[in-house]
N, C-alpha and C positions, 0 to 999 in steps of 0.2 A: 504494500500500500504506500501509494507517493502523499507528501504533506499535502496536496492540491487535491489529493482524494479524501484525505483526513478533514480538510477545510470544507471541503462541501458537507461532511456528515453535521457542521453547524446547522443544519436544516432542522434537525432533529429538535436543535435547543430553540431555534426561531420561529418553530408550529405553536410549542406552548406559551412562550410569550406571548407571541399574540393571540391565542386564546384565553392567558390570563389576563390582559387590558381585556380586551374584548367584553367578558365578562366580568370585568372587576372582582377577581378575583383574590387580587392583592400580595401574588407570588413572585411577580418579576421580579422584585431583588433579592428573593431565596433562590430562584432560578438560577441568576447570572450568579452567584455568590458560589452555588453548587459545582456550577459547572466549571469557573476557574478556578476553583478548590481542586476537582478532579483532576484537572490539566498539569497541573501544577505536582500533584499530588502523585500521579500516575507517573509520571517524568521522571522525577526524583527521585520515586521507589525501582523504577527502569533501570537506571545508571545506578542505583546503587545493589541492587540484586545482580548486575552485571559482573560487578567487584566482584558481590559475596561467591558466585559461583564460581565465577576465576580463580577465587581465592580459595576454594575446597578448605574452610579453616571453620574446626567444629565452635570456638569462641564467634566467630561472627556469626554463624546459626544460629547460638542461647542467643546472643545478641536480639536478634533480630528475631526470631519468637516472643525472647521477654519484651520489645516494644510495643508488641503485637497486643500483648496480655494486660500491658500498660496501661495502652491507648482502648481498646476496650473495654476495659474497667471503668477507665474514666467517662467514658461516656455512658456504658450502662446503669453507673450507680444515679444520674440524674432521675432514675424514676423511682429510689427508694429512698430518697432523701429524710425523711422521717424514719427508716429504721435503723435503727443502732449498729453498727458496727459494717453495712452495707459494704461498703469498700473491701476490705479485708475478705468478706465472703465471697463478694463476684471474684475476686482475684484468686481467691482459693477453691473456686467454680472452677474456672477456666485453666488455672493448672493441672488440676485430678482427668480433665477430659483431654488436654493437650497429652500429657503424663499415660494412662489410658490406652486413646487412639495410637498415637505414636508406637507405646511400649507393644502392641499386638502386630502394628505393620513392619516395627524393625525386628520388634524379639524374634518374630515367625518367618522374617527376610521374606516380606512380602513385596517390599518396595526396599530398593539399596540405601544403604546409611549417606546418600550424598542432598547437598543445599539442593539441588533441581527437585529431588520430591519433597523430603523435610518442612521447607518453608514454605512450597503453595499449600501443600494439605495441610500444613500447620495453621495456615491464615484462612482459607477453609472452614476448618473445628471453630478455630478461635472464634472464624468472625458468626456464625451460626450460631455459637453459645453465645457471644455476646447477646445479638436478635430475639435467642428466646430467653436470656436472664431478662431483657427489657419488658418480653411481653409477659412474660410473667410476674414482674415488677409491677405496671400498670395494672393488668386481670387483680391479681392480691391486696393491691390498694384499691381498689373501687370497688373488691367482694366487700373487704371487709367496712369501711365507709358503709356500706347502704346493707347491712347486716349486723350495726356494732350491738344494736339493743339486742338481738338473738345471742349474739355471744355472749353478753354481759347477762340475760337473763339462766344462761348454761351455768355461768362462774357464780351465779348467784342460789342455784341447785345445789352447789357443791362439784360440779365438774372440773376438770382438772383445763390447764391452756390447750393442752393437745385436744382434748375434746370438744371443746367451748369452740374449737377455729378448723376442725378438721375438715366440714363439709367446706367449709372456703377455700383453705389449702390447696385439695384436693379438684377441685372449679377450675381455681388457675394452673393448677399442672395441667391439667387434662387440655383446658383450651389453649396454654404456648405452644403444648405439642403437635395441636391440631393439624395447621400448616405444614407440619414437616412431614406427617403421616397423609397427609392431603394430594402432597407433592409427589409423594411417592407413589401414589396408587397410579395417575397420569402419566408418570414419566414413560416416555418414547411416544408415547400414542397424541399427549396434548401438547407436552415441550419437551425440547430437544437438549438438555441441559448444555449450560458454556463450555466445560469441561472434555466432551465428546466432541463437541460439535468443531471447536478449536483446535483438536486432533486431529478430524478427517479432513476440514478445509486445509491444516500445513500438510494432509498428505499421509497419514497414518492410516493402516489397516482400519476399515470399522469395525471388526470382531473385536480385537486389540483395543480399541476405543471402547467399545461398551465395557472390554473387562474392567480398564481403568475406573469408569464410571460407576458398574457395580458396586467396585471397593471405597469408590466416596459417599453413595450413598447407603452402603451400611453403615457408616463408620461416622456419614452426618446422623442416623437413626439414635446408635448410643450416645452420643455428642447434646444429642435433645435431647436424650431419654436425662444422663446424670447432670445436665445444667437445670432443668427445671427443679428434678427431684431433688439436689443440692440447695440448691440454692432457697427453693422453699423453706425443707425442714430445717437451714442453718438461719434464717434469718424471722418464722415466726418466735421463739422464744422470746426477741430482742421487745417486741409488740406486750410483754406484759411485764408491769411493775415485780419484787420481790414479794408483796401482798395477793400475785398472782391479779390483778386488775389490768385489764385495757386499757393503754396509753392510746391516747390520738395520733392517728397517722394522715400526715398533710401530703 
């Protein structure tokens, strides 16, 4: 692809614009903001994965996982800002599943110990459990929000936190997961995932391409399975005083 072919893909960004004037919508400067973020953003990570795999050097790999993990956190802890200790959790979310995934595709030399697989499938996991720590952030604060008299009416029986909050918990696992069990039931028939499709267009076997594809999305399945369920049950306890009452979550 020549930059004069990349330049016309501007098209893309120019339909919504003006469909967001059009209908006042009030997104044109999340839009252009997005997309030179990406430009920007894409380029940079370009030349610098360029290095890393030049450089076969397993310290720029942790490197560049742990940014991954980093920058992640940091943006999914924006939806649990009222729970105590949130940060430390999603971080320790997202290690167990990187830790995990990882440890079955290397332990089992499923994929070679080199940066070319490591750090896309890494960023992958990552960025998937990021997605569903958030949607599970959001489902959990607006169960428990518009259910807090039910739970307080539990704790006022004598139930214990885990049972006062379990039907909620349990809401927002089930719906982060949704999407990812959604996506799978489709895949080939409705979309053609990036991953394969990015294969057979530089020229790869499609057999060979699906295999790939298979092993990311089993391996995004567990990824959503222990980010939701992690991250749930490490982060309700935070939600009740040592009197075992319901703190407010904003």
């Amino acid at each position: 692809m020549t930059y004069t072919s990349l330049s016309l893909t501007l098209i893309f960004v120019l339909i919504p614009l003006l469909l967001s004037k059009t209908l006042k919508l009030g997104l044109e400067k999340d839009t252009l903001i997005a997309t030179i973020r990406s430009i920007i953003q894409l380029l940079a990570v370009g030349y610098i994965l360029k290095f890393v795999f030049d450089a076969q050097s397993y310290i720029y790999i942790f490197l560049m996982v742990a940014l991954m993990i980093i920058i992640a956190t940091l943006n999914a802890r924006k939806k649990g800002k009222g729970i105590k200790g949130i940060t430390w959790k999603i971080a320790l979310t997202l290690i167990v599943v990187e830790l995990v995934t990882q440890g079955v595709l290397l332990g089992f030399d499923i994929v070679p110990a080199t940066a070319q697989y490591i750090i896309p499938i890494s960023g992958m996991m990552i960025g998937n459990s990021m997605i569903l720590s958030v949607l599970f952030l959001n489902r959990f604060t607006s169960e428990i929000s518009s259910h807090q008299n039910e739970i307080e009416l539990i704790l006022s029986l004598g139930g214990t936190p885990k049972q006062a909050i379990r039907r909620q918990l349990m809401n927002a696992i089930k719906a982060s997961m949704i999407p990812t069990i959604e996506s799978q039931k489709t895949i080939g028939l409705v979309q053609l995932p990036g991953m394969m499709s990015g294969q057979i267009i530089g020229g790869a076997d499609p057999i060979q391409a699906v295999q790939f594809q298979l092993l990311i999305i089993f391996a995004l399945l567990t990824a959503a399975t222990l980010s939701s369920i992690m991250i749930g049950f490490l982060s309700y306890p935070a939600l009740f005083n040592e009197r075992m009452q319901i703190l407010e979550v904003k």
